[in-house]
C-alpha positions as CSV (number, residue, x, y, z in Angstrom):
1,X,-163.1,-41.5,-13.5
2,X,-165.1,-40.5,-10.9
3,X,-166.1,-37.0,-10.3
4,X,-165.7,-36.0,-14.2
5,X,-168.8,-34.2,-13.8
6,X,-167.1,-31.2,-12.1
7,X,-164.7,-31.4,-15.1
8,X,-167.2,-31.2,-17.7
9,X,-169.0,-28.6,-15.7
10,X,-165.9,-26.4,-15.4
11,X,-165.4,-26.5,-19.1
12,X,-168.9,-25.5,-19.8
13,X,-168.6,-22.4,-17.3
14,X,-165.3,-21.5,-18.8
15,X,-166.9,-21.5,-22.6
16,X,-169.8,-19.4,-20.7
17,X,-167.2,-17.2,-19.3
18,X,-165.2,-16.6,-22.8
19,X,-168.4,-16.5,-24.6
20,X,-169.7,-13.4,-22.6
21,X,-172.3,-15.3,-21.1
22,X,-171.1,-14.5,-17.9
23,X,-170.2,-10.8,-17.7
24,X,-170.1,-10.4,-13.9
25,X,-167.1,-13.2,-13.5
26,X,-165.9,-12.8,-16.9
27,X,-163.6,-9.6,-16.2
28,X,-161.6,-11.6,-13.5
29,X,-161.9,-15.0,-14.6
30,X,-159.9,-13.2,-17.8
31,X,-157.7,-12.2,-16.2
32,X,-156.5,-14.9,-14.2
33,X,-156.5,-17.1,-17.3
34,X,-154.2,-14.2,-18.3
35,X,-151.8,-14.7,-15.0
36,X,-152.0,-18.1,-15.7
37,X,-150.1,-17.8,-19.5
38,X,-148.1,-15.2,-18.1
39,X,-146.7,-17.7,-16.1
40,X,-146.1,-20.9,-18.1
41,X,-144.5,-18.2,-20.9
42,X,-142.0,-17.0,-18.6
43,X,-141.1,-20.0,-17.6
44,X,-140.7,-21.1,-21.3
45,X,-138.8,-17.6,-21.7
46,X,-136.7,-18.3,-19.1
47,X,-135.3,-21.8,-21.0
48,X,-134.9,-20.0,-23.9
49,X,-132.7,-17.3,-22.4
50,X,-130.6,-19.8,-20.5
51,X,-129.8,-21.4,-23.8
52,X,-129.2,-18.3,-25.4
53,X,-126.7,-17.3,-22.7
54,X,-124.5,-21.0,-23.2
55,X,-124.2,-20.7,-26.8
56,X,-127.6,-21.5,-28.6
57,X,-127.7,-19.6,-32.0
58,X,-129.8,-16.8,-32.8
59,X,-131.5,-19.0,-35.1
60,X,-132.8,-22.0,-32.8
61,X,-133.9,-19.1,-30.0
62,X,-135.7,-17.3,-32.9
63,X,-137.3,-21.0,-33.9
64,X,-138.0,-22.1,-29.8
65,X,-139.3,-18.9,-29.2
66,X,-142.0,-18.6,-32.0
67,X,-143.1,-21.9,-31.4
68,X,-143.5,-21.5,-27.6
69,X,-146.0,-18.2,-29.0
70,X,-148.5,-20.5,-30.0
71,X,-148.3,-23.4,-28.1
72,X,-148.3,-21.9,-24.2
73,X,-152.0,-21.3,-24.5
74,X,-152.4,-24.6,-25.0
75,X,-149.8,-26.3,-22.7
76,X,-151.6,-23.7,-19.6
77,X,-154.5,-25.5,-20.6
78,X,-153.3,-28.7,-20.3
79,X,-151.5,-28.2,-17.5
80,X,-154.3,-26.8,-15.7
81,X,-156.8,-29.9,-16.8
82,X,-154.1,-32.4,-15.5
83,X,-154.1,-30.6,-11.9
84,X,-158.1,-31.0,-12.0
85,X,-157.1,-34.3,-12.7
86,X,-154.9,-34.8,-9.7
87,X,-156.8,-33.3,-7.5
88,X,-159.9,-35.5,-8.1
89,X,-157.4,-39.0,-7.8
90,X,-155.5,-37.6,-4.7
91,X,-158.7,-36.5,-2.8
92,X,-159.5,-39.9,-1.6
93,X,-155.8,-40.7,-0.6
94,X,-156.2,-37.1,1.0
95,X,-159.5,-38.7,2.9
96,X,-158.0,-41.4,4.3
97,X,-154.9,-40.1,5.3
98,X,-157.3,-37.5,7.4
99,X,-159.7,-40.3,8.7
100,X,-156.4,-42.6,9.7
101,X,-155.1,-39.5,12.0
102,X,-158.3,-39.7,13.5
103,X,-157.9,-43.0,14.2
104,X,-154.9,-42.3,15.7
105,X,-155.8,-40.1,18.5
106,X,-157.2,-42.9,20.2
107,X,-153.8,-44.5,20.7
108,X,-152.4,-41.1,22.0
109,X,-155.6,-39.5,23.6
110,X,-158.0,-40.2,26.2
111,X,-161.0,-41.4,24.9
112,X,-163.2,-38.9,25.1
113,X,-160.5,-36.3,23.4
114,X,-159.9,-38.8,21.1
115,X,-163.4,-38.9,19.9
116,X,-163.7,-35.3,19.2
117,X,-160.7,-35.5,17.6
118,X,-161.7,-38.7,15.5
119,X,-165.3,-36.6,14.4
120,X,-163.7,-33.4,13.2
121,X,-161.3,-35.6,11.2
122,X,-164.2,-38.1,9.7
123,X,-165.6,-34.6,9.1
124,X,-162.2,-33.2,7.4
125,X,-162.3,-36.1,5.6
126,X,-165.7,-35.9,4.1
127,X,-165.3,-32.1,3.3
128,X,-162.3,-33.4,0.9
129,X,-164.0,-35.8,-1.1
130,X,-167.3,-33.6,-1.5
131,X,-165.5,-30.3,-1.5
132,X,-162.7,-31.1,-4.1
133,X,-164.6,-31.4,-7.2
134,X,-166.9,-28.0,-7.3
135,X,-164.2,-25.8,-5.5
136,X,-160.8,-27.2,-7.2
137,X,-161.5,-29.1,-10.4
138,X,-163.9,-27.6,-11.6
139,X,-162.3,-23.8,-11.7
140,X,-159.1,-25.0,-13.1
141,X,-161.3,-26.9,-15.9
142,X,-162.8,-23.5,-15.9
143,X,-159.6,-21.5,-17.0
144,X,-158.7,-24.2,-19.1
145,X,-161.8,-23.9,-21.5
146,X,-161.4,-20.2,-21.2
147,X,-157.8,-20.1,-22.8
148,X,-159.0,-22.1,-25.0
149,X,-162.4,-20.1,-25.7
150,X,-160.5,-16.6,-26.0
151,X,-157.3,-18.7,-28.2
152,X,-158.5,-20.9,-30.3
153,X,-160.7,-18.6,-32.6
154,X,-158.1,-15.9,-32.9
155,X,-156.2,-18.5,-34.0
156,X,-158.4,-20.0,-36.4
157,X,-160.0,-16.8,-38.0
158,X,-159.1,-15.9,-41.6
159,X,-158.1,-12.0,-40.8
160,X,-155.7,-12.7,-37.6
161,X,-152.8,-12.2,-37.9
162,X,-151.7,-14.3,-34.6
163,X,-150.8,-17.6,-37.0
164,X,-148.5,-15.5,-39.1
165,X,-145.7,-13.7,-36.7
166,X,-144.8,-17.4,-35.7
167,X,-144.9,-18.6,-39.2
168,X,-142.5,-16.3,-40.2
169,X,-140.1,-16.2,-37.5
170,X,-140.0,-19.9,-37.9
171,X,-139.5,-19.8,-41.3
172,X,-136.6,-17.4,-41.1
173,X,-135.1,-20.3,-38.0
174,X,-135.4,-22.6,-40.4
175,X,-134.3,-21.6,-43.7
176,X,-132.6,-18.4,-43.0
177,X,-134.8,-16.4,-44.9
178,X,-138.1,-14.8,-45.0
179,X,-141.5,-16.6,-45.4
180,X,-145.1,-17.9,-44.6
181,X,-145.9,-21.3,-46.6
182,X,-149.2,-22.4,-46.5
183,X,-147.5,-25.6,-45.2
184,X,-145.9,-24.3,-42.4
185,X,-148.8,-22.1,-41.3
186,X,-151.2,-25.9,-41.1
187,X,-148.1,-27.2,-39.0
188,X,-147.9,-24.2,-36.5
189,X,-152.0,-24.6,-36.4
190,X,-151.4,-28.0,-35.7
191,X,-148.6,-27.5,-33.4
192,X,-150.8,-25.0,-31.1
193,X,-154.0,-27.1,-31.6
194,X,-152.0,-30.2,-29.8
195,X,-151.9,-29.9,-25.9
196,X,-155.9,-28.4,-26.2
197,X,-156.5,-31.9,-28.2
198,X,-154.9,-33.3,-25.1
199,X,-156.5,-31.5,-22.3
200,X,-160.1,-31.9,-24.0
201,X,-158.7,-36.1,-24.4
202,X,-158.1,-35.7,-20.1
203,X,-161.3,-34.6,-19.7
204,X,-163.4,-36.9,-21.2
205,X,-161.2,-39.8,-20.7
């Protein structure tokens, strides 16, 4: 895919960013990365609650809910790689779409209004296709590798606790009583690891 370079370069500033390496963008690159799961969670919440109000049993809402915990990182992520991803295929449709009303004006305009109207749009046009990659894909690749920067180790690291709470809220959805099997705690892992195996399969794909 072409322009993938702005992808792979957003990633590597987002692992700067969540690695400290960065410290004068880190502090609001954070949190916007933090707006951004603030916002995919709610909108998970906000299913969960709708189900709860039509009947759903406490059980299933306690089950959705802990999953959603681990796995909205990762889904912000992905979502956030896919819309570098769009924006990189659409620019070019964008383009000539721009270029083609520029065309235009000379069926509507005089000519010489039509040609300054045909330049600023051959010029809008090639501000898109340069323009798109460094100032929209690659910050939302950006926040993507910095969820998954700040996430993904928590996760991962023997003395968090972050794996747990879900485990045992599933666990308790499930079976209706209290819990954390070594099983269940790989299948959470797995479960949150997912939509970053995804969105790190977008970018290099």
């Amino acid at each position: 895919m072409k322009g993938r370079i702005w992808l792979v370069a957003g990633v590597a500033v987002g692992i700067a960013l969540g690695m400290g390496k960065l410290p004068y963008f880190a502090g609001a690159a954070t949190s916007l990365s933090e707006t951004a799961l603030r916002v995919v969670g709610t909108g998970g919440l906000t299913i969960v609650h709708d189900a709860a109000r039509h009947g759903a049993s406490r059980r299933v809402v306690d089950g959705v809910t802990a999953v959603l915990s681990v796995i909205v990182p990762g889904v912000t992520a992905l979502l956030l790689v896919y819309a570098a991803r769009t924006t990189l295929h659409l620019r070019t449709v964008i383009a000539v779409l721009v270029a083609a009303l520029g065309v235009a004006a000379f069926i509507y305009l005089p000519h010489g209004t039509a040609l300054g109207v045909a330049a600023l749009a051959f010029a809008a046009a090639g501000i898109a296709v340069v323009a798109t990659g460094p100032l929209v894909a690659a910050p939302l690749a950006a926040l993507a590798a910095l969820i998954a920067t700040a996430f993904l180790p928590k996760l991962l690291a023997s003395h968090s606790t972050l794996p747990n709470v879900p485990v045992s809220a599933l666990h308790e959805a499930l079976f209706a009583s209290a819990g954390s099997p070594a099983w269940l705690q790989v299948a959470v892992l797995v479960i949150a690891a997912v939509p970053f195996a995804l969105a790190a399969r977008l970018i290099v794909r």
